[in-house]
Structures are given as structure tokens and as C-alpha cells.
C-alpha positions in Angstrom: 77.5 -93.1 -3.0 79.5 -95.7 -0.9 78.9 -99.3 -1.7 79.0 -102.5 0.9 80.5 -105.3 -0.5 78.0 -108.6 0.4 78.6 -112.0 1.8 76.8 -114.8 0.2 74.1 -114.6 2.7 73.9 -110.7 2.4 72.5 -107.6 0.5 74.5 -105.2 -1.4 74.0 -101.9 0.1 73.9 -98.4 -1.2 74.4 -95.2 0.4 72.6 -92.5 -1.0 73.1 -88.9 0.4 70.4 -86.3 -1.2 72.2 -83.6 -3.2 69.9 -81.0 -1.6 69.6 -81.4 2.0 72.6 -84.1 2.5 70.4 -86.5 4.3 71.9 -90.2 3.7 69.9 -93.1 3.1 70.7 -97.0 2.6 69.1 -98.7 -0.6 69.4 -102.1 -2.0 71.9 -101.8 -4.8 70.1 -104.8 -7.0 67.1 -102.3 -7.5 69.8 -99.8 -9.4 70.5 -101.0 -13.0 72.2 -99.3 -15.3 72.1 -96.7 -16.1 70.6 -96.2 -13.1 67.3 -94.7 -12.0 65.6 -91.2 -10.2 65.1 -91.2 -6.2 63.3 -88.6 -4.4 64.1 -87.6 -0.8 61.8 -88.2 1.6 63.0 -85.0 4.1 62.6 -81.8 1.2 61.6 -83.9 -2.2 64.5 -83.5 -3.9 64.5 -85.6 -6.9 68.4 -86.6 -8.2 69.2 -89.0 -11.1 71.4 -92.0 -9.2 73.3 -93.5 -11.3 73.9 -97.4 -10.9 76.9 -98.8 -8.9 80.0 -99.8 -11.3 82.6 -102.3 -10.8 85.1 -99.7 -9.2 82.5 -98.2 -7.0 84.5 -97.4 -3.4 84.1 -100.3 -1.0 82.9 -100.5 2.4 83.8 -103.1 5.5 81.3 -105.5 5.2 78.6 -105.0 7.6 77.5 -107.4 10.5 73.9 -108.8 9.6 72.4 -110.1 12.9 70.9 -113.7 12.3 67.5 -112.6 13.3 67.5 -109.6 11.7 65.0 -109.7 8.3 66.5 -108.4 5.1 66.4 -105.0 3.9 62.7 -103.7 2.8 62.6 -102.1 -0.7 61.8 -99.0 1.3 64.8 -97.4 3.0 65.5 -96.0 5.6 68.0 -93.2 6.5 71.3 -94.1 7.7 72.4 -93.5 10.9 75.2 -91.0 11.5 77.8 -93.7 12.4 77.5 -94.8 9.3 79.4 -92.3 7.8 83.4 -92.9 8.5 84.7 -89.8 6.8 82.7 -87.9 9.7 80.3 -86.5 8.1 78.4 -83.5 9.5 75.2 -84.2 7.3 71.9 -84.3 8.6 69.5 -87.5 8.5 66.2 -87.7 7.8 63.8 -89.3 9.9 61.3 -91.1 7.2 62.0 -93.5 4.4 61.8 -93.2 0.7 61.4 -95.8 -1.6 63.0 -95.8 -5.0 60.1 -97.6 -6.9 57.5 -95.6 -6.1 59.3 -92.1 -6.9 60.0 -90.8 -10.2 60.4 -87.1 -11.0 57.7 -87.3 -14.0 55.0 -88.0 -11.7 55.9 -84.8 -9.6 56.5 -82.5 -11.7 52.2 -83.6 -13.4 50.8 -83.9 -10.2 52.0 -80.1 -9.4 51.4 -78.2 -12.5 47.7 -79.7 -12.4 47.1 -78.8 -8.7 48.4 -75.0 -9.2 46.5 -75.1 -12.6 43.1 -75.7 -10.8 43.9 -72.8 -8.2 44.1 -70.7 -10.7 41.2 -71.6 -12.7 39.1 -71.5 -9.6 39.9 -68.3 -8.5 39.2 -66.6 -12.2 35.8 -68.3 -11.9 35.2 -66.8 -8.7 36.2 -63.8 -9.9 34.0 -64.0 -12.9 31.4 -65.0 -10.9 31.9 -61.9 -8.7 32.3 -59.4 -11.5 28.8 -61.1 -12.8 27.0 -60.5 -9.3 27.6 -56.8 -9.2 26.4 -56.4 -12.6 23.3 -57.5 -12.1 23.0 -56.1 -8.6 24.0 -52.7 -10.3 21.0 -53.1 -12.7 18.4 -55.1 -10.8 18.9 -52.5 -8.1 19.6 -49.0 -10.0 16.4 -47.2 -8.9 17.8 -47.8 -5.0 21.4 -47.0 -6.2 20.4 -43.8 -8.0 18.3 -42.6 -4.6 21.1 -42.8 -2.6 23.5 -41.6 -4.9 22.0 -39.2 -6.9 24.8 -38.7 -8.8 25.2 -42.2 -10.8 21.8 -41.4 -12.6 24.0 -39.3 -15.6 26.4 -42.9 -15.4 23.3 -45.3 -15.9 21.4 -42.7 -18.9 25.1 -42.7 -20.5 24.5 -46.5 -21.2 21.2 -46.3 -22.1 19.9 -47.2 -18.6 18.1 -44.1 -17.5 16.9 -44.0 -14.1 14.1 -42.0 -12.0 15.7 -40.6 -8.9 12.2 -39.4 -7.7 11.0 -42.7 -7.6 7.2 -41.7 -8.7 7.0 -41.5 -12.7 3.5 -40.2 -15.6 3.0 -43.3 -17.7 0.3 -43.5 -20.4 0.3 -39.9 -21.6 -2.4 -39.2 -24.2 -4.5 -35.8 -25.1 -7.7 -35.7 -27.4 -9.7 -32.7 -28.9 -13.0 -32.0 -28.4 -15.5 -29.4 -28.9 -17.9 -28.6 -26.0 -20.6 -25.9 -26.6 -19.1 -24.6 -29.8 -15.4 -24.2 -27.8 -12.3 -26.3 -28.4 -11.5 -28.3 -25.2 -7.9 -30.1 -24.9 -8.2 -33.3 -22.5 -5.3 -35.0 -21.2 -4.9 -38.4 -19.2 -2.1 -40.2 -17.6 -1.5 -42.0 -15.1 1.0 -42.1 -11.9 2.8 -44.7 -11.0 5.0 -45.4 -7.7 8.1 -47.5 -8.8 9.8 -47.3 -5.7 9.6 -49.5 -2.4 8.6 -46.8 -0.2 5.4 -44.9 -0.2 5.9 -41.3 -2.0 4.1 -38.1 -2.3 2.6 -37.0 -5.2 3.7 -33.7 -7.0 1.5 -31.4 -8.9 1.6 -32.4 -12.4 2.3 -29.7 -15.2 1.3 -29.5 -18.8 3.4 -27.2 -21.7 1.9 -26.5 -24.9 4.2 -25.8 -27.5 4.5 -24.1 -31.4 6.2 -25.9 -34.0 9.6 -24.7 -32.6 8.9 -25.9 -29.5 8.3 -22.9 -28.1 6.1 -22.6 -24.9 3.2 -20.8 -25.8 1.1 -22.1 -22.4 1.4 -23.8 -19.3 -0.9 -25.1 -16.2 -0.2 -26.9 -13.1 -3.0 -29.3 -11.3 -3.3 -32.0 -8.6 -3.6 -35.4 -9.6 -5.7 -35.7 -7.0 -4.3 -38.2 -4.7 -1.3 -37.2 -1.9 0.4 -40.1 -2.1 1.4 -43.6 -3.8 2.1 -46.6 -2.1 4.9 -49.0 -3.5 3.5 -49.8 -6.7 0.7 -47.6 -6.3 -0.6 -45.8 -9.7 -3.6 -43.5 -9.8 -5.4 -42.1 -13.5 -5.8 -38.4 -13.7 -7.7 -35.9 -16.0 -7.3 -32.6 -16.7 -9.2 -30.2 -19.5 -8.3 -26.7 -20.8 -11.1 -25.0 -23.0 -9.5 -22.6 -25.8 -5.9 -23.8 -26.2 -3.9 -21.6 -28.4 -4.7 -22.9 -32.0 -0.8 -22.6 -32.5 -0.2 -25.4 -30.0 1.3 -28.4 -31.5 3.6 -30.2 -29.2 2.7 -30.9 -25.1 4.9 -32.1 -22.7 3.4 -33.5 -19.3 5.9 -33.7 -16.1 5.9 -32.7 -12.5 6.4 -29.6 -11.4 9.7 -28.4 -9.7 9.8 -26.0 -7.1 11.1 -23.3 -9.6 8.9 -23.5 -12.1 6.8 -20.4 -12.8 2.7 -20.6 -11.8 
């Protein structure tokens, strides 16, 4: 810091030289009281403590104030190289800083907050991310599990089974009866398209079982429609006279290639 001493008519002038980038800049030395006060530079935003000028503060030549020439603003502005006699190489910034408006405090909030709100926006996008494939995942498993039949075991694990056929027997029920002195087993369901396509329907196959769920009889039949459209569901009927008086259990599915006639 160099200090100019005034004439009665002038301004006492301060040369401040940021610590960072060495560019120089001229200040009014009335705005520095002790113990002084922080400046920022206007070239990389450094922000240095400058302390107030003392009483043995180097002195400078006075400097020639041109009649016309208005006083110094509040707001400096860099020096110009010549105004270093040692020969300075330092460079100069091209814009002013002014020491009022400039305090580190005010920095170092406005920063923290703006780097605090990036952050918190991109955890809420990623929330909101992590939230949209969730439900797309759910909302959509019927799709998912068509096209990849393998994630069907991954959705029953958490208790989110899926139909890969796309076509499923809702409304199972059986009843009893005696027709002309004969036992008669009737059984009704009904099929149901859940997909978004139009499906075939499968023969439908009923198991009787024993107490130890052991088969003890079988049948195939049609349900009596080819196919479903999307959301499509059709009632069937079919009747066996003399089931095995064993029978206990029944289980109603469709029929898979393999299966036994």
C-alpha cells in the first residue's frame, strides 16, 4: 500500500495491489479507518483485510489534480501501470471495485446457499426419478413380465406375482348335484383377458385330488370361445358324472402342452 500525501484542495490516495492476482487499484484513504476494513478485487474476487493507513505509511510525490478534473468516486478504479515507480510487472485490472459495497461475509452466504440449492435440487430430481420407475415397474409389470419373462420369479419374490400369459380363470367355484340317482360335479369360472392385446384361449383343465393331494382324476375342455379381446372375459361350464367319491381337493388351470390327455 503506497500512500499520496494531499494538498489542501486534494484527496488522500491509496494504492491497493490485490494479494492474489497483483492487480493495483487507487482508493480514497478517508474511507479506511482503523483498523481498517475488507476489499474485494474486482478481476478474481479476492477478498483481503486492508488495514488502515498509519502515520509512517511510505509517501508518494504528490500527484497533479487537473482543475477540471471531479474528485475521486467512492468506486475505484485500477491504477494505471505508470503509477507504479518501483517498476512493477503486475497486471491491472480493467473494472472497478468499491470498498463499501464488498465485504467477505456477504460472499462467503451468498455461495454456500447457491451450491446448497444445487444440491438439494438434484437429490429431488433424483428422488423424483427413483419414484417414477417404481411405479412404472408396478403399473406396467404385466408388459414387463411379457417381455421379459424372466422378472416374473423377481415380482412373486415381493409379493407381486405376475401372469406372463396374459389370459387368467377368475371366479372358480364347483357344486354337487345328483342327476338321475348319479353324483354330477359342476364347475364354473370364468376367463378373463388382462392384457392389451387380443389372446387365444387355452383349453382349460380340471385335477381332482385325495386328501394328500394326490391326483386321482383329470379332464381337459374348451371354454368355448377361441379368443379374448383386451379385457375380454367369457363364463364356462363343465360337468363330470361319477367323480371318485375320494376326491376332495380340485384345482382348475390351463393346460400346458405337456400335460397328459
Amino acid at each position: 500500500m503506497r500512500q499520496f500525501r494531499p494538498t489542501p484542495d486534494a484527496i488522500e490516495i491509496m494504492i491497493l495491489t490485490c494479494p492474489s492476482c497483483r492487480t493495483r487499484y487507487q482508493a480514497d484513504s478517508a474511507r479506511f479507518v482503523a483498523p481498517g476494513r475488507n476489499v474485494r478485487c474486482a478481476k478474481c474476487g479476492q477478498v483481503w483485510f486492508q488495514a488502515a493507513p498509519g502515520p509512517d505509511s511510505e509517501l508518494e510525490p504528490e500527484p497533479i489534480l487537473a482543475p477540471a478534473a471531479p474528485a475521486y468516486p467512492s468506486s475505484a478504479a485500477p491504477v494505471a501501470e505508470t503509477a507504479a515507480p518501483e517498476g512493477s510487472s503486475a497486471n491491472f485490472g480493467s473494472g472497478s471495485v468499491s470498498a463499501d459495497s464488498i465485504s467477505a461475509p456477504v460472499e462467503s452466504t451468498r455461495r454456500p446457499l447457491g451450491a446448497a440449492f444445487a444440491q438439494s435440487a438434484g437429490w429431488a430430481a433424483l428422488i423424483f426419478l427413483v419414484a417414477m420407475i417404481g411405479w412404472a415397474s408396478v403399473q406396467y409389470r404385466q408388459t414387463i413380465a411379457r417381455l421379459w419373462p424372466q422378472s416374473a420369479s423377481l415380482y412373486a419374490a415381493v409379493g407381486l406375482p405376475v401372469n406372463v400369459r396374459g389370459i387368467e380363470l377368475t371366479n372358480i367355484s364347483y357344486q354337487q348335484e345328483f342327476e338321475d340317482g348319479q353324483p354330477v360335479l359342476s364347475v364354473t369360472g370364468k376367463v378373463v383377458n388382462i392384457s392389451n392385446r387380443e389372446l387365444p384361449v387355452p383349453e382349460i383343465r380340471v385335477v381332482l385330488l385325495d386328501d394328500a393331494k394326490h391326483e386321482l382324476y383329470h379332464w381337459n375342455f374348451d371354454a368355448g370361445i377361441p379368443t379374448l379381446k383386451p379385457g375380454g372375459e367369457s363364463t364356462f361350464v363343465t360337468r363330470l358324472s361319477s367323480p371318485p367319491p375320494e376326491a376332495r381337493n380340485l384345482n382348475v388351470r390351463f393346460a400346458e402342452s405337456g400335460d397328459a390327455r
